[in-house]
C-alpha positions in Angstrom: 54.0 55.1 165.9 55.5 52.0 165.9 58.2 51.1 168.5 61.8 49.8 166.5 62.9 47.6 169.0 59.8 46.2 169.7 60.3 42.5 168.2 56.9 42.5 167.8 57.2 45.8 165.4 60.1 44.5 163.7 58.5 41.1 162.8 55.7 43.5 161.2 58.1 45.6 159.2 60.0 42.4 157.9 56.7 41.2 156.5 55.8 44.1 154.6 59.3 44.6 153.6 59.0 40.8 152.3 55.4 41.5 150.5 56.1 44.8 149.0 59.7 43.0 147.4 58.1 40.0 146.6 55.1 41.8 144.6 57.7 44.0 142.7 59.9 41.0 142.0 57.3 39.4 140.2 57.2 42.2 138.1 60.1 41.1 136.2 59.2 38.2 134.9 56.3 39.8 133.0 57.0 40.6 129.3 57.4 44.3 129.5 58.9 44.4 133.3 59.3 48.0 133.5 55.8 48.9 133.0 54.9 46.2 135.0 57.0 47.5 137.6 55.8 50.6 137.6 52.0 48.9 138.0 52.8 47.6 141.4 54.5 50.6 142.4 51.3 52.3 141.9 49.1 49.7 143.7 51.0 49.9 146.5 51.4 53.7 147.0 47.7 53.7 146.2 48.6 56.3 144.0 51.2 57.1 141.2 54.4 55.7 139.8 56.1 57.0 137.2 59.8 56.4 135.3 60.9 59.5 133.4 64.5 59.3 130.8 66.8 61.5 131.6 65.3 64.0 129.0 61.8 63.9 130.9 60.2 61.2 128.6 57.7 59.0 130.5 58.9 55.2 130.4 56.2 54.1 132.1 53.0 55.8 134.6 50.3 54.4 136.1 47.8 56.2 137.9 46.4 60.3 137.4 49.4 62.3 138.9 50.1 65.9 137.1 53.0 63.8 135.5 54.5 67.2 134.0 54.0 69.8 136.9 56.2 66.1 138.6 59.0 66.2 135.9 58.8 70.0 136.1 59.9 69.8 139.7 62.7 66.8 139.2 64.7 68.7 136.3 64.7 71.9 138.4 67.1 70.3 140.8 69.8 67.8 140.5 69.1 66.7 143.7 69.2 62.6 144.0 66.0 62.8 146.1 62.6 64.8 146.3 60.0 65.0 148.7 57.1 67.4 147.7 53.6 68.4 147.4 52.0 69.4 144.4 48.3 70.5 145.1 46.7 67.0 146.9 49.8 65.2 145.9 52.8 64.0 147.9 55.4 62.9 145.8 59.0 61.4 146.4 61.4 61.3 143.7 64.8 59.1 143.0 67.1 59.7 140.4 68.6 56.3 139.6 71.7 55.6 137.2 71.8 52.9 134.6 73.6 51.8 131.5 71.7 53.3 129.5 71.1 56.9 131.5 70.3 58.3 134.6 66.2 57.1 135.2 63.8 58.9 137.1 61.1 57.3 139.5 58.3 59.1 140.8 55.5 57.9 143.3 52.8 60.1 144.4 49.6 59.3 146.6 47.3 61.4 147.9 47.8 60.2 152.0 51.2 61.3 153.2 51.3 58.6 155.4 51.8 56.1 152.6 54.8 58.0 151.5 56.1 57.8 155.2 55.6 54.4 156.2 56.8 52.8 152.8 57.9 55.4 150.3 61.8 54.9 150.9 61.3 50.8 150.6 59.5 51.2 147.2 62.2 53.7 146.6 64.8 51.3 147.5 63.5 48.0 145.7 62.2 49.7 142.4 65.7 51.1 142.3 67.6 47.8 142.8 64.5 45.6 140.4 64.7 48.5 137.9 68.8 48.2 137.3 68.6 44.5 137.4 66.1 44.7 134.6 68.4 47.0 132.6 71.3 44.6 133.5 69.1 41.7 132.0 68.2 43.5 128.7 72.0 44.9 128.3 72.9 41.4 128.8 70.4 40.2 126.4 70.6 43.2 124.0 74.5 42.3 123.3 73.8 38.3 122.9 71.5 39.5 119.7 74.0 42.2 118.5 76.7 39.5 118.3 74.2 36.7 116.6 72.6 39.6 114.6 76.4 40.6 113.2 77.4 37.3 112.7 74.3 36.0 110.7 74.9 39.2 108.4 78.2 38.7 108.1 77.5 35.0 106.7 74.7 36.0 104.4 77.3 39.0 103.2 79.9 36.1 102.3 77.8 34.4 100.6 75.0 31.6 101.2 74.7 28.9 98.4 71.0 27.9 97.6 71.4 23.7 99.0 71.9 25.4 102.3 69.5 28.4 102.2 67.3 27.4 104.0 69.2 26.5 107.0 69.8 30.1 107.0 65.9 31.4 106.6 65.4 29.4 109.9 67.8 31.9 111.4 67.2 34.9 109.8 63.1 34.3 111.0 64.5 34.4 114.8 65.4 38.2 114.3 61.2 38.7 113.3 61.9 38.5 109.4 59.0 36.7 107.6 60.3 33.9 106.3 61.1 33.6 102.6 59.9 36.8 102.0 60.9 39.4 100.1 64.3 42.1 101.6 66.1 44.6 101.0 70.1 45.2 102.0 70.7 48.6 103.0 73.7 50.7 103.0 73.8 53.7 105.5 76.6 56.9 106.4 76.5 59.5 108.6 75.5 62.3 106.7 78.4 64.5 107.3 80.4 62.1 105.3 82.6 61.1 108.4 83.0 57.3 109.3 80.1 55.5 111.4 80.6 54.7 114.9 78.5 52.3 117.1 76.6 55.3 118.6 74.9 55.1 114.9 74.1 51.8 114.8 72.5 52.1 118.5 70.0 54.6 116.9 69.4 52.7 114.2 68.6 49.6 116.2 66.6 51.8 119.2 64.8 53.5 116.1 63.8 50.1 114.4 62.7 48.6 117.9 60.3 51.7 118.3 59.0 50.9 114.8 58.6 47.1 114.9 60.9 46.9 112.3 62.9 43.9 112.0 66.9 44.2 111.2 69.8 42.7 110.7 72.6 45.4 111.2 77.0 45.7 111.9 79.4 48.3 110.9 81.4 47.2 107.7 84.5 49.2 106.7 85.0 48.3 102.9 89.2 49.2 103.4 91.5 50.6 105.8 91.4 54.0 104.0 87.9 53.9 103.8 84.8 55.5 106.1 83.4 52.6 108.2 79.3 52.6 106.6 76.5 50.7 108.1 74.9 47.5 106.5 71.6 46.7 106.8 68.8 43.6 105.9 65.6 44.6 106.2 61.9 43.0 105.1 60.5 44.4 102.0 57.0 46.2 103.1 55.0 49.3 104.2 56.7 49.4 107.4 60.1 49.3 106.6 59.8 52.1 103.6 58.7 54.2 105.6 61.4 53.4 108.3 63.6 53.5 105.6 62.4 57.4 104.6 62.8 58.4 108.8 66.1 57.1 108.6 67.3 58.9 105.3 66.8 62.3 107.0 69.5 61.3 109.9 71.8 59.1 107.3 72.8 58.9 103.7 71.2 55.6 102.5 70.8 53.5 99.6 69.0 50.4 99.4 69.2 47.2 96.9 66.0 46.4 94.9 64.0 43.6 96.7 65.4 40.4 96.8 63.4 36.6 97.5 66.5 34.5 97.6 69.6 35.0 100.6 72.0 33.7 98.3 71.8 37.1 96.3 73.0 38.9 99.5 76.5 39.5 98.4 74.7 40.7 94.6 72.4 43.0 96.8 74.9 44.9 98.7 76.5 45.8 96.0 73.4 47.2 94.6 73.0 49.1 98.1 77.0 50.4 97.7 75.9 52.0 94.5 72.7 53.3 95.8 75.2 54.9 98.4 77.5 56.2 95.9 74.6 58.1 94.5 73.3 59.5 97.4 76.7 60.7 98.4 76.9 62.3 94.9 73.7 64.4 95.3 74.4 65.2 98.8 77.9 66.7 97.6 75.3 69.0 95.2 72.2 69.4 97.7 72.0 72.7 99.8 70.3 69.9 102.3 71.8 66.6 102.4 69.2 65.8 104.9 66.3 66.2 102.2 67.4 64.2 99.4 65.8 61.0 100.8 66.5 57.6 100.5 68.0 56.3 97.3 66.1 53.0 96.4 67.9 51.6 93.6 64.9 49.7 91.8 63.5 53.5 91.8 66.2 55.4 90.1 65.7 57.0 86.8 67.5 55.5 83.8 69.7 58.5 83.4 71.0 58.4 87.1 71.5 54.3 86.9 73.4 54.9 83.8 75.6 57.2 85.4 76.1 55.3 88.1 77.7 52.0 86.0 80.2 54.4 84.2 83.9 54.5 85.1 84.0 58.0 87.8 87.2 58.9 86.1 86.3 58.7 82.6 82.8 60.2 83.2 84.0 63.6 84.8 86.4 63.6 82.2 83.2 63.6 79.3 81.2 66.0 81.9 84.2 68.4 81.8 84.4 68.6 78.0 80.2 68.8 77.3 80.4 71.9 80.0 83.7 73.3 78.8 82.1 75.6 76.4 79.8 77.3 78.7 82.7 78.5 80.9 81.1 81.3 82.7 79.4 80.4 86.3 76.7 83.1 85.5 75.5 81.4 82.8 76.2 77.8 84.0 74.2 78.6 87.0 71.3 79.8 84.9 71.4 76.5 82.9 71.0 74.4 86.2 68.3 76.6 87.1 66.1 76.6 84.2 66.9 72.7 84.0 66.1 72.3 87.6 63.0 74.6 87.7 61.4 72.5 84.5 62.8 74.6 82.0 60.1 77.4 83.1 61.8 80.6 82.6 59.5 82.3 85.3 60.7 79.9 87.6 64.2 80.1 87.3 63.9 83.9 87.6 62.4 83.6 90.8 65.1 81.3 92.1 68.3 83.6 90.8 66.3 86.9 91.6 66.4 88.6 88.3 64.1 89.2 85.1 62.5 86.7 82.8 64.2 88.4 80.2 67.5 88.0 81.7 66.9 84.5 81.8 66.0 84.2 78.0 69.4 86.3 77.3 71.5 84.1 79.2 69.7 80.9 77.5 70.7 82.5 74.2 74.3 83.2 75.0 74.4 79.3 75.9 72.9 77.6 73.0 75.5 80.0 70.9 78.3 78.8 72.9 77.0 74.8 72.8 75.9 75.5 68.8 72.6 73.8 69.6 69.1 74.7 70.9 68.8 73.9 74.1 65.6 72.8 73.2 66.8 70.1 71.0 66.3 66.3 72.5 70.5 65.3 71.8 71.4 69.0 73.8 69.3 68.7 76.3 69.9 64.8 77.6 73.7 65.6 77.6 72.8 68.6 79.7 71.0 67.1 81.9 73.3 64.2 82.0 76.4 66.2 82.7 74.7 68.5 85.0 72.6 65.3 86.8 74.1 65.8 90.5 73.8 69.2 90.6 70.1 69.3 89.3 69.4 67.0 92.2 70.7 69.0 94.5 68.6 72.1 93.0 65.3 70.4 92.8 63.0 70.7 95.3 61.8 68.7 97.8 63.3 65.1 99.1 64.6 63.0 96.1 62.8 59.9 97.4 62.6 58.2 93.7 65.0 59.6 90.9 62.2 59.2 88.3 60.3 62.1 89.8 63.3 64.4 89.3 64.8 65.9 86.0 
């Protein structure tokens, strides 16, 4: 064992405190530092390093560790510091706290010696390298959310063509192929209440998983008004189905595809709408999670027409068509047989009672309406008038309105 106040030792422990900080500082300048990180911490335990989130995820690993039976032993404890053995393992442990969380590192090596002669400076430098790199992205993640807000906040005012292009040139430093087709998107929580930053986080953490490139802010249309989430994204593969992940967390509607940035302001609009109507056949859906995203260059004609008409005036038509079937029995019925293809057997099954009940209850309505239901004029202004709550009663998510009734 070395001696402490032997200059001779000290000058030794200063020059592997230097080489072990300066190989972990050069870590940062790589272009995924934390993995990099966790690299050197591995080559210089000759072992195992390993960042864990506070809910266990693995950040980064390097090396063949039991990285669960390791996790298993941190979130038994709340302790800020572990030293253990699992089988031929010695590990140390360090919870560390950081903007975004409380982090997790984990070294392990199979000589226990390692661990005791530079365990607590790997400890102490991965800690200190590992919040400066969070500091660095925090720093840098805010300097795009301000540029990104701003840049969507011009295109939402309004872009004339001359200077269009000075504006592609910015919109391509967010990852957006330039002069490419997008989409604006409109987004709510789906619990109807007003969106908060802690939704656009997820969005924006979501999207970085995905490679998915996006221009976001919170908009609030009025002061009486929910705040909603606006939204550019590329038109492609990717983003639909980014697009359909997001639509089981938020309501969402989304403008038809769109070449030119001066038709922003045109767009959103679109993507309001698209929101309007996915608000509507939440309102009717048992699941407001499963009606999917409402794309508005995918609608059916019925449900676009709806969605141009004055709100007033058309619940005012919807209440008269449905005013003579004024019992909820049979109204119900109706929106079952219509939902359920107007198969009898179906709508049985859903309202648990016989076919032949059904067939009553249809009877009773086309006396009260003085029409077959059958007949093409009855049976568009039922579905018409009855159009959210068909939605809701259809199966399955309404990714494209044409699919449904």
């Amino acid at each position: 064992m070395t001696d402490p106040t032997d200059p001779a030792s000290e000058t030794e422990r200063l020059r592997a405190t230097l080489d072990i900080t300066h190989s972990l500082l050069a870590a940062v300048s790589s272009p995924d530092p934390v993995r990099a990180l966790a690299a050197r911490i591995g080559t210089l335990c000759r072992g195992t390093a390993i960042i864990y989130d506070v809910e266990g995820t693995i950040v980064a690993s390097t090396g063949e560790a039991p990285t669960q039976l390791v996790w298993n032993e941190v979130a038994a404890t709340h302790r800020r510091e572990l030293s253990l053995e699992i089988g031929r393992w010695h590990v140390r442990t360090r919870r560390v706290a950081l903007r975004d969380g409380v982090h997790v590192i984990a070294i392990a090596s199979r000589g226990a010696e390692t661990l005791d002669q530079i365990g607590d400076l790997l400890l102490d430098t991965s800690e200190r390298l590992l919040g400066a790199v969070h500091g660095i992205r925090y720093g840098a993640t805010q300097r795009d959310r301000r540029d990104n807000e701003q840049l969507l906040a011009s295109l939402h005012d309004g872009v004339v063509p001359a200077r269009e292009h000075r504006f592609w040139s910015r919109v391509a430093q967010f990852r957006f192929p330039s002069y490419a087709p997008v989409r604006a998107l409109e987004l709510a929580p789906l619990d109807g209440g007003s969106a908060v930053e802690a939704h656009v986080a997820q969005l924006i953490g979501s999207a970085r998983s995905e490679d998915v490139p996006l221009l976001v802010m919170l908009r609030r249309a009025d002061m009486d008004s929910p705040a909603t989430i606006s939204a550019l994204v590329p038109d492609s593969a990717a983003v639909d189905r980014w697009i359909d992940a997001a639509s089981a967390r938020f309501l969402l509607g989304a403008s038809a595809p769109f070449p030119a940035l001066s038709r922003v302001p045109d767009s959103v609009r679109e993507a309001e709408t698209a929101l309007g109507i996915a608000r509507g056949w939440a309102r009717a859906a048992e699941s407001p999670a499963g009606i999917g995203a409402v794309r508005i260059d995918r609608i059916d004609l019925a449900t676009w027409l709806l969605s141009h008409v004055d709100r007033r005036q058309l619940d005012d038509r919807i209440a008269r068509t449905l005013a003579p079937i004024d019992s909820p029995q049979l109204r119900d019925t109706l929106i079952a047989y219509l939902a359920n293809g107007q198969n009898v057997a179906f709508a049985a099954e859903t309202l648990f009672v016989h076919p032949n009940t059904i067939r009553y209850r249809l009877a009773r309505i086309e006396e009260a309406i003085g029409s077959p239901i059958a007949s093409a004029f009855a049976l568009s202004n039922l579905i018409l008038a009855l159009h959210p709550e068909l939605i809701g009663r259809a199966s399955g998510p309404v990714a494209h309105g044409a699919d449904r009734p």
